[in-house]
N, CA, C and O atoms as a printed pandas DataFrame, in Angstrom:
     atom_number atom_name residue_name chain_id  residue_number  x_coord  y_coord  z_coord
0              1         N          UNK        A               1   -9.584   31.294    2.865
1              2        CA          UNK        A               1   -9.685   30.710    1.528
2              3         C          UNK        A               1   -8.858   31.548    0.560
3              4         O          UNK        A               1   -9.053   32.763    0.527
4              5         N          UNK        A               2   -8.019   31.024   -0.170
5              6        CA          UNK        A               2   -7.166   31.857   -1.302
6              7         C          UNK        A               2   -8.050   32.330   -2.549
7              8         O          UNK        A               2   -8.472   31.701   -3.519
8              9         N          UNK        A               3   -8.162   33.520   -2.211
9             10        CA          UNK        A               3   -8.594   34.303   -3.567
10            11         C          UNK        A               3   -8.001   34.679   -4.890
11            12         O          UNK        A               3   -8.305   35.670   -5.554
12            13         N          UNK        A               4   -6.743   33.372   -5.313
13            14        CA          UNK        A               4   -6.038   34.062   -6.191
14            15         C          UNK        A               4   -6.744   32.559   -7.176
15            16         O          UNK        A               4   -6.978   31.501   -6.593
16            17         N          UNK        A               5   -6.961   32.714   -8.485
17            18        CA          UNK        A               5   -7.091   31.495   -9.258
18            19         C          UNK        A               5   -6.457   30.302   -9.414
19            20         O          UNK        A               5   -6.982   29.205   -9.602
20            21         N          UNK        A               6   -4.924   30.655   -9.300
21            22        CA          UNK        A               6   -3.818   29.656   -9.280
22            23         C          UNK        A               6   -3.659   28.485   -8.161
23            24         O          UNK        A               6   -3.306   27.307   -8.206
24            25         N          UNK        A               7   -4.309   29.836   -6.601
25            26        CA          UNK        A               7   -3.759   29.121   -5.755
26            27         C          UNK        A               7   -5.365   28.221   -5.360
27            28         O          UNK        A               7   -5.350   27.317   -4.524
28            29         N          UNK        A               8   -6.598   28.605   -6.046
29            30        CA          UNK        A               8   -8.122   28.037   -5.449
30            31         C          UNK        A               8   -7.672   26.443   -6.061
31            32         O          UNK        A               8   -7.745   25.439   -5.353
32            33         N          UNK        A               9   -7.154   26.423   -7.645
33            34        CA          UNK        A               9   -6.867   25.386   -8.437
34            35         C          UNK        A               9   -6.120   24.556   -7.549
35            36         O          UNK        A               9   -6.503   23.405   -7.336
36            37         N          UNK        A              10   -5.009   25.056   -6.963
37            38        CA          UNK        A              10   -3.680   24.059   -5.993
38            39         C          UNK        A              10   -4.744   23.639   -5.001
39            40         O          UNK        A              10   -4.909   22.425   -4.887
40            41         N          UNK        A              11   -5.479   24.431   -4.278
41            42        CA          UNK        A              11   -6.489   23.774   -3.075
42            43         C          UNK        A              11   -7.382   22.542   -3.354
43            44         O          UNK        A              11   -7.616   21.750   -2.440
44            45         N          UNK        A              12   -7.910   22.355   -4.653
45            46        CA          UNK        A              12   -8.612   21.477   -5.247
46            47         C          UNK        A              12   -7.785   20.674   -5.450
47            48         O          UNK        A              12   -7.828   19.783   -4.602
48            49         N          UNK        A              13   -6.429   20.437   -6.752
49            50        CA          UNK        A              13   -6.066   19.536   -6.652
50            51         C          UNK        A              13   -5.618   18.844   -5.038
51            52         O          UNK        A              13   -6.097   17.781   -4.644
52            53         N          UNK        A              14   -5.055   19.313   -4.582
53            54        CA          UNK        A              14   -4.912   18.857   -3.468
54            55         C          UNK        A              14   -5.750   17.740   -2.821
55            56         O          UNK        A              14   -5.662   16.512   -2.812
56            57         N          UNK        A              15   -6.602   18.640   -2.281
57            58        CA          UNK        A              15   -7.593   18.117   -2.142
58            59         C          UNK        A              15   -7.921   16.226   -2.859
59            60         O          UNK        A              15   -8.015   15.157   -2.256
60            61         N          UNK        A              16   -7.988   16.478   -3.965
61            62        CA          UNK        A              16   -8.109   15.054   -4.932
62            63         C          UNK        A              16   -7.251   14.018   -4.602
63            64         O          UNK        A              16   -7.518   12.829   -4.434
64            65         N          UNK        A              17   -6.330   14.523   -4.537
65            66        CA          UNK        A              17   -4.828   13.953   -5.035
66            67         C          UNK        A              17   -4.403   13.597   -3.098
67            68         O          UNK        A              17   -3.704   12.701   -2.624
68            69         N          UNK        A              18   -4.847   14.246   -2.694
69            70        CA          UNK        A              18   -4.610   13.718   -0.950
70            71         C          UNK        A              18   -6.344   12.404   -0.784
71            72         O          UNK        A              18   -6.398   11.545    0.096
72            73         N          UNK        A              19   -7.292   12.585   -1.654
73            74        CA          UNK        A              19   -8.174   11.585   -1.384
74            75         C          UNK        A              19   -7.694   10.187   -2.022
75            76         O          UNK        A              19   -7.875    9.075   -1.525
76            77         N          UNK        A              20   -7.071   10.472   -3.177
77            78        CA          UNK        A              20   -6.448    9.405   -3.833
78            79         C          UNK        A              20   -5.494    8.526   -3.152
79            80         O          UNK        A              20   -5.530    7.306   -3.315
80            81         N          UNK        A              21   -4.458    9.234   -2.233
81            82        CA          UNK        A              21   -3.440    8.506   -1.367
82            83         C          UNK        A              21   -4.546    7.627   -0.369
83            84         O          UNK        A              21   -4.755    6.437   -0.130
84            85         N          UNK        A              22   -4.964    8.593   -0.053
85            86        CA          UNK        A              22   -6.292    7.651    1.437
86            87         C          UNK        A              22   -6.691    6.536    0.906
87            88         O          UNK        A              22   -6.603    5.455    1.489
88            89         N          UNK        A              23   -7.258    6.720   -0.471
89            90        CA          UNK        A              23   -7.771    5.127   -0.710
90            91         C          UNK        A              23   -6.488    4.176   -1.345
91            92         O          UNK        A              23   -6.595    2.950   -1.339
92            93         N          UNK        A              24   -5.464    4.743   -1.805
93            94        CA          UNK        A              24   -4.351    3.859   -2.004
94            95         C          UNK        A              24   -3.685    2.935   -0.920
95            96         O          UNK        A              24   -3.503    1.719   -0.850
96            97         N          UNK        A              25   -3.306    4.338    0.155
97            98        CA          UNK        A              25   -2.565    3.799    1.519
98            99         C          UNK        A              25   -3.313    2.449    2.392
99           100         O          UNK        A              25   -2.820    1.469    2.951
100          101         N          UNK        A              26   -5.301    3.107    2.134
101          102        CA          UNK        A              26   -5.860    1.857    2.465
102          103         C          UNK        A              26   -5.884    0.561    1.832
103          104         O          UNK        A              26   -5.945   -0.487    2.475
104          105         N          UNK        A              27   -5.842    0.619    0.748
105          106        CA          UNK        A              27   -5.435   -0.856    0.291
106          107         C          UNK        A              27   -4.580   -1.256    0.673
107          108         O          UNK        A              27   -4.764   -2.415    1.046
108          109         N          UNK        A              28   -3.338   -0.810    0.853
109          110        CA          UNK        A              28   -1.688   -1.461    1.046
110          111         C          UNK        A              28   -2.224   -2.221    2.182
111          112         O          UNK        A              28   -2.322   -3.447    2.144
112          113         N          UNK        A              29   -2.723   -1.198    3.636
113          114        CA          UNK        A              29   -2.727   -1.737    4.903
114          115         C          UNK        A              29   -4.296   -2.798    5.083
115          116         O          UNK        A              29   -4.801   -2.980    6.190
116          117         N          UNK        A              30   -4.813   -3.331    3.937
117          118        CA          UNK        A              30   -5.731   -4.218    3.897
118          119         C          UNK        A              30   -4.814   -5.274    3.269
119          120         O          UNK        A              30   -4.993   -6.455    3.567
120          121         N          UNK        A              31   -4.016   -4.983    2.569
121          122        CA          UNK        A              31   -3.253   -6.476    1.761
122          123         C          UNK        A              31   -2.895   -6.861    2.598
123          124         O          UNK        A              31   -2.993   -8.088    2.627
124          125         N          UNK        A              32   -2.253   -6.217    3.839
125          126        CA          UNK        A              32   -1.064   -6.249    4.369
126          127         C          UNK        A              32   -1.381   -6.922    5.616
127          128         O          UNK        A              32   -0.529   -7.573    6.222
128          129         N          UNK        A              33   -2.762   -6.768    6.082
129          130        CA          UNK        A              33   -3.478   -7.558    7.038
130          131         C          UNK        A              33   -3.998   -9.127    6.737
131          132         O          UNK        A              33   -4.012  -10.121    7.463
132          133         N          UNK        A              34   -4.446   -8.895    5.255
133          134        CA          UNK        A              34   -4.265   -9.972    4.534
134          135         C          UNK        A              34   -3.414  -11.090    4.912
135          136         O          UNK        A              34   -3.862  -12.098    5.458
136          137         N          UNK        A              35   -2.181  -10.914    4.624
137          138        CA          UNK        A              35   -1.079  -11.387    4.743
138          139         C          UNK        A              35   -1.032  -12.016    6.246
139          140         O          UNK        A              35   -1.105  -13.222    6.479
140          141         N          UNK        A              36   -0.908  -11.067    7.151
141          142        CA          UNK        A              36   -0.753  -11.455    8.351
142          143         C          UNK        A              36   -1.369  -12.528    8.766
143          144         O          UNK        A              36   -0.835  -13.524    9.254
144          145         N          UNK        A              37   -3.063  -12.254    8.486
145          146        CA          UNK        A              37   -4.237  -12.611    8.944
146          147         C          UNK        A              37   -3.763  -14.504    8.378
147          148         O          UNK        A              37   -4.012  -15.521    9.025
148          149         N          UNK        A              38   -3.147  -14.431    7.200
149          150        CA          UNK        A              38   -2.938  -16.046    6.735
150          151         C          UNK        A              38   -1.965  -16.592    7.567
151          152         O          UNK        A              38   -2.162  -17.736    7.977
152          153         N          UNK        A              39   -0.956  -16.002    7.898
153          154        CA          UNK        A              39   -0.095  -16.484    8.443
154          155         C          UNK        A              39   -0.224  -16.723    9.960
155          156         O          UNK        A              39    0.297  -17.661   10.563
156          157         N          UNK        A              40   -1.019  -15.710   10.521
157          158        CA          UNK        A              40   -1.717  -16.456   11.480
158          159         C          UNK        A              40   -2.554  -17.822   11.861
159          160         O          UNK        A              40   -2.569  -18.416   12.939
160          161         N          UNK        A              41   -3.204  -18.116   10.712
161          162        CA          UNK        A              41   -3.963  -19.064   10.558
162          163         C          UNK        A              41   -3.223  -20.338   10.334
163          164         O          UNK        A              41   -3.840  -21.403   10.301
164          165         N          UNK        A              42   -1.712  -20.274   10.153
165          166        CA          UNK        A              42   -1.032  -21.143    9.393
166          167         C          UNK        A              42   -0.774  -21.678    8.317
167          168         O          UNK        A              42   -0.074  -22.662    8.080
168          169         N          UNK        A              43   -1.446  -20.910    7.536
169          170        CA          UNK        A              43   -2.094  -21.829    5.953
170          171         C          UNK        A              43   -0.838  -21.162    4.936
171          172         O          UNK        A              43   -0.781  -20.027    4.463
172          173         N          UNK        A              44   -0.066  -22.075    4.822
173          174        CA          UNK        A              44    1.363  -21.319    3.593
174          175         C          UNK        A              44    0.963  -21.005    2.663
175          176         O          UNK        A              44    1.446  -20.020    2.105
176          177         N          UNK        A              45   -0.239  -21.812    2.029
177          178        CA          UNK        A              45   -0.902  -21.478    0.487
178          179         C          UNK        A              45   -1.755  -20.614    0.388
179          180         O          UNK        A              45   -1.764  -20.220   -0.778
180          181         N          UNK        A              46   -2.621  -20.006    1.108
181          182        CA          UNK        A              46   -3.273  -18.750    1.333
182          183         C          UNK        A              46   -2.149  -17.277    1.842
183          184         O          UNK        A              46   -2.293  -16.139    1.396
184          185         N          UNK        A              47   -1.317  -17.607    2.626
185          186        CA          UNK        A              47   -0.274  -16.772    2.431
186          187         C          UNK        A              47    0.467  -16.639    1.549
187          188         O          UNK        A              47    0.042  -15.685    0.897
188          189         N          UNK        A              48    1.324  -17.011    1.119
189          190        CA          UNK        A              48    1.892  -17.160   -0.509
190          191         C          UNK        A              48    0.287  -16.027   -1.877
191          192         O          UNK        A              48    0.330  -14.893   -2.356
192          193         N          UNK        A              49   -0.516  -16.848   -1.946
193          194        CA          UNK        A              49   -1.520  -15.859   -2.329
194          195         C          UNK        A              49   -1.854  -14.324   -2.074
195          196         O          UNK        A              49   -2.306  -13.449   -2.813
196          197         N          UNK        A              50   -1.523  -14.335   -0.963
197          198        CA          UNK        A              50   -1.991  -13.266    0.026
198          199         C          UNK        A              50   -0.689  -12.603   -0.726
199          200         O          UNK        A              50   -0.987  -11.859   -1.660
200          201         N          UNK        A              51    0.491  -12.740   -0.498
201          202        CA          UNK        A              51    1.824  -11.850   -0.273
202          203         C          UNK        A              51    1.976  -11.566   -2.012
203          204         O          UNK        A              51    2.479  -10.506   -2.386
204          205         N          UNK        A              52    1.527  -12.542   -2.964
205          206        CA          UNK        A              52    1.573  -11.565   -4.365
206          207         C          UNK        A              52    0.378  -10.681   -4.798
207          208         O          UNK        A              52    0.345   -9.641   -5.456
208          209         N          UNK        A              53   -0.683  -11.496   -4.166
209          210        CA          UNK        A              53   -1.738   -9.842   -3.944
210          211         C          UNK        A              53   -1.172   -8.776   -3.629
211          212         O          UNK        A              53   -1.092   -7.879   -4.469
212          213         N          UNK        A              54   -0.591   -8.597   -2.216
213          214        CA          UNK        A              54   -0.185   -7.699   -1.264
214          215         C          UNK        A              54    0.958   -6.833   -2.085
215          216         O          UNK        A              54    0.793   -5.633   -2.300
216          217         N          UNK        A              55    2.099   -7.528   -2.511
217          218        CA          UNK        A              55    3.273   -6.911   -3.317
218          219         C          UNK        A              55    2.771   -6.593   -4.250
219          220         O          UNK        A              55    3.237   -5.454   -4.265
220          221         N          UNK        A              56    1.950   -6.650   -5.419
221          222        CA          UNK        A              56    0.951   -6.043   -6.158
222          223         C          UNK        A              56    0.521   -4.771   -6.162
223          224         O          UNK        A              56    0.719   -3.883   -6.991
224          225         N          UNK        A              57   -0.225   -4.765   -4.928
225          226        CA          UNK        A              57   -0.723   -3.838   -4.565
226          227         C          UNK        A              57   -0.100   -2.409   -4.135
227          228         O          UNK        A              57   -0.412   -1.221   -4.211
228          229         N          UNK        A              58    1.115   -3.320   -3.566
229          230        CA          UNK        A              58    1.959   -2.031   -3.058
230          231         C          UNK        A              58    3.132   -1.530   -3.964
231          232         O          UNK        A              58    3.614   -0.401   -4.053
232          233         N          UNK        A              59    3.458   -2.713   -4.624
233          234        CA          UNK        A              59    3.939   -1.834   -5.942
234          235         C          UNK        A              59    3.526   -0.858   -6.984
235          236         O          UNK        A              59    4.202    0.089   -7.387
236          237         N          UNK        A              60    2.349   -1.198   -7.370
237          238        CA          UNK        A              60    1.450   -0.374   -7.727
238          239         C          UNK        A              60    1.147    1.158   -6.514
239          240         O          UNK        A              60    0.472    2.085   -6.962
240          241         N          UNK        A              61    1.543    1.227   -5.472
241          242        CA          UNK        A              61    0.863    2.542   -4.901
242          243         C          UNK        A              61    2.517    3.167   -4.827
243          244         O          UNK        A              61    2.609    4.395   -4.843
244          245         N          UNK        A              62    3.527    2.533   -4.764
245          246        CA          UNK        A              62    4.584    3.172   -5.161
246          247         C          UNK        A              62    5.311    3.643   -6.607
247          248         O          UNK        A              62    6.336    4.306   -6.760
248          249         N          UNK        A              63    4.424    3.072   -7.590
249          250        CA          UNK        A              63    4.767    3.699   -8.397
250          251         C          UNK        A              63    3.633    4.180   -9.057
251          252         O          UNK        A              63    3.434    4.025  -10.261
252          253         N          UNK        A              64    2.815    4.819   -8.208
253          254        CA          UNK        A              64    1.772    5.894   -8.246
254          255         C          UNK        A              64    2.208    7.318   -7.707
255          256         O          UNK        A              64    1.784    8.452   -7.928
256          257         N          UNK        A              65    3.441    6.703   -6.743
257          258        CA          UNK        A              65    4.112    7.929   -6.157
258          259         C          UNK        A              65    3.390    8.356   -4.230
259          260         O          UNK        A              65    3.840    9.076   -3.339
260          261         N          UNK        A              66    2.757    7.913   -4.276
261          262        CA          UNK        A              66    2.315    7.270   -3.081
262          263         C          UNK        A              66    2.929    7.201   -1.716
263          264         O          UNK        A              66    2.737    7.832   -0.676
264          265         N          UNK        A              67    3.732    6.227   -2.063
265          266        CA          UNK        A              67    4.820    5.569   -1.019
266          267         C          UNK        A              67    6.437    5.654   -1.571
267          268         O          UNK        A              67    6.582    4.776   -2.421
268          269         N          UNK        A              68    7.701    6.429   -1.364
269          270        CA          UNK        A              68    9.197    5.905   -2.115
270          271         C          UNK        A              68    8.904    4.268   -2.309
271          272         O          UNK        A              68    8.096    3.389   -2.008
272          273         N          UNK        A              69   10.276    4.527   -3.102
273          274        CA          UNK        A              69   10.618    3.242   -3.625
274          275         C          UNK        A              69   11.146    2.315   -2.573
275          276         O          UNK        A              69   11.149    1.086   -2.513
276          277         N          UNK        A              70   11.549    3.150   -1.839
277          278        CA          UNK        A              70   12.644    1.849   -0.641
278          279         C          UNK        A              70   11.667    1.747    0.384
279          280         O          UNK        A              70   12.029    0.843    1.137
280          281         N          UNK        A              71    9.953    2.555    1.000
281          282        CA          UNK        A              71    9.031    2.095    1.221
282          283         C          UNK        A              71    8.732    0.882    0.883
283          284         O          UNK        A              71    8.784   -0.010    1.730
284          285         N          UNK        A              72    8.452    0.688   -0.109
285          286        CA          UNK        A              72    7.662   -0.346   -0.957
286          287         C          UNK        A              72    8.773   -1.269   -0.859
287          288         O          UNK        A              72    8.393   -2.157   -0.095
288          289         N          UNK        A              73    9.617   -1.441   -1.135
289          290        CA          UNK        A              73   10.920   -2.067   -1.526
290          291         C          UNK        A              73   10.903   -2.794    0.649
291          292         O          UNK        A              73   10.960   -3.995    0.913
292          293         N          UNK        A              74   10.852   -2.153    1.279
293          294        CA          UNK        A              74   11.095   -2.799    2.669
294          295         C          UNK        A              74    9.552   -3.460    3.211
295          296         O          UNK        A              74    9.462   -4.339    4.068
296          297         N          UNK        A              75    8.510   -2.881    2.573
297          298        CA          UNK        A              75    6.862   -3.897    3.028
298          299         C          UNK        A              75    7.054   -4.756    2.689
299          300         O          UNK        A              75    6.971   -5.741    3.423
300          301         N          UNK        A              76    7.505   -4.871    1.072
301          302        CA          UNK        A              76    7.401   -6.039    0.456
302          303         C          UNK        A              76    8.596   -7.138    1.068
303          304         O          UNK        A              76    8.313   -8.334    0.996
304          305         N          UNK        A              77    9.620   -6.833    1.530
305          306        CA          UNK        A              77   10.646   -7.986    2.367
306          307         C          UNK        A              77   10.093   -8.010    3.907
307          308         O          UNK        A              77   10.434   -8.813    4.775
308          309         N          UNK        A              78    9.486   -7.312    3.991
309          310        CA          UNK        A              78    9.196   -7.584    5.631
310          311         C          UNK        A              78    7.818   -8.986    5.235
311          312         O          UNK        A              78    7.733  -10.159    5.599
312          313         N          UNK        A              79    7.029   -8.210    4.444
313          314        CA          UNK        A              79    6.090   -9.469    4.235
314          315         C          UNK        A              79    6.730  -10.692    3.550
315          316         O          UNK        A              79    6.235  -11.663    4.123
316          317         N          UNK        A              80    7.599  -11.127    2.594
317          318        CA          UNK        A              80    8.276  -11.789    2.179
318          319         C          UNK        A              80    8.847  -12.803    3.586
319          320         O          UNK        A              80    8.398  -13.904    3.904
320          321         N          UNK        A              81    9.669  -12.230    4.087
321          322        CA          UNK        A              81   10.464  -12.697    4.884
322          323         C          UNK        A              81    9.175  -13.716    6.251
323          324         O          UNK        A              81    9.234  -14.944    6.322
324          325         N          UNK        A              82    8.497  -13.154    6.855
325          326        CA          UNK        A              82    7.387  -12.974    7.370
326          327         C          UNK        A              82    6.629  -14.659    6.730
327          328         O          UNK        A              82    6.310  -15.563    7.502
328          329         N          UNK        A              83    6.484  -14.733    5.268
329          330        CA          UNK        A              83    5.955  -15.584    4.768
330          331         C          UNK        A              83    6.925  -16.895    4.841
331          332         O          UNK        A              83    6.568  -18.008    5.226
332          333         N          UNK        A              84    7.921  -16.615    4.497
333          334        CA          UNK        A              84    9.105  -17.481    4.281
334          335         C          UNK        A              84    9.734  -18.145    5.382
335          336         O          UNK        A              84   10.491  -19.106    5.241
336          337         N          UNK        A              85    9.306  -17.448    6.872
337          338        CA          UNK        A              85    9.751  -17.724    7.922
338          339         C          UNK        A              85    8.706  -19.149    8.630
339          340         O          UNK        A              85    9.043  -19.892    9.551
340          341         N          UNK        A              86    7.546  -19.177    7.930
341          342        CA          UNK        A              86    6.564  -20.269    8.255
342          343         C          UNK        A              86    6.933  -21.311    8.160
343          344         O          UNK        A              86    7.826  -21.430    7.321
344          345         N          UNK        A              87    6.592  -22.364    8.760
345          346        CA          UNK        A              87    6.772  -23.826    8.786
346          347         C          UNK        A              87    6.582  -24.959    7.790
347          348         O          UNK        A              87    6.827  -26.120    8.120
């Protein structure tokens, strides 16, 4: 354990700030199942729903700092594309 004040403070934030990603990262990969989960089903209009939830979501955790920009920037076309590719 670091006995210096500066560095007990860095252990804590840490700490926070790595719990914060966990519940961020989990949302993305719940939208993101979301998504799938419609397009499995076939339903374009529940997907379409699903994929501006989903891009939402993950825009928001990238510009939380979260995920880069070209992260976010390639979920969101993979799900895009993904949606767009349906019948």
């Amino acid at each position: 354990m670091a006995n210096i004040k500066s560095a007990k403070k860095r252990v804590e934030v840490s700490k926070v700030r790595a719990e914060r990603n966990k519940s961020v990262k989990s949302g993305v990969k719940t939208a993101v199942k979301k998504v799938y989960a419609a397009i499995e089903t076939g339903d374009k209009a529940a997907a379409q729903a699903a994929l501006t939830d989903a891009t939402s979501v993950i825009d928001k955790a990238g510009s939380k700092g979260v995920y880069h920009k070209n992260n976010t920037s390639r979920k969101v076309s993979r799900l895009s594309a993904a949606v767009n590719k349906m019948n």
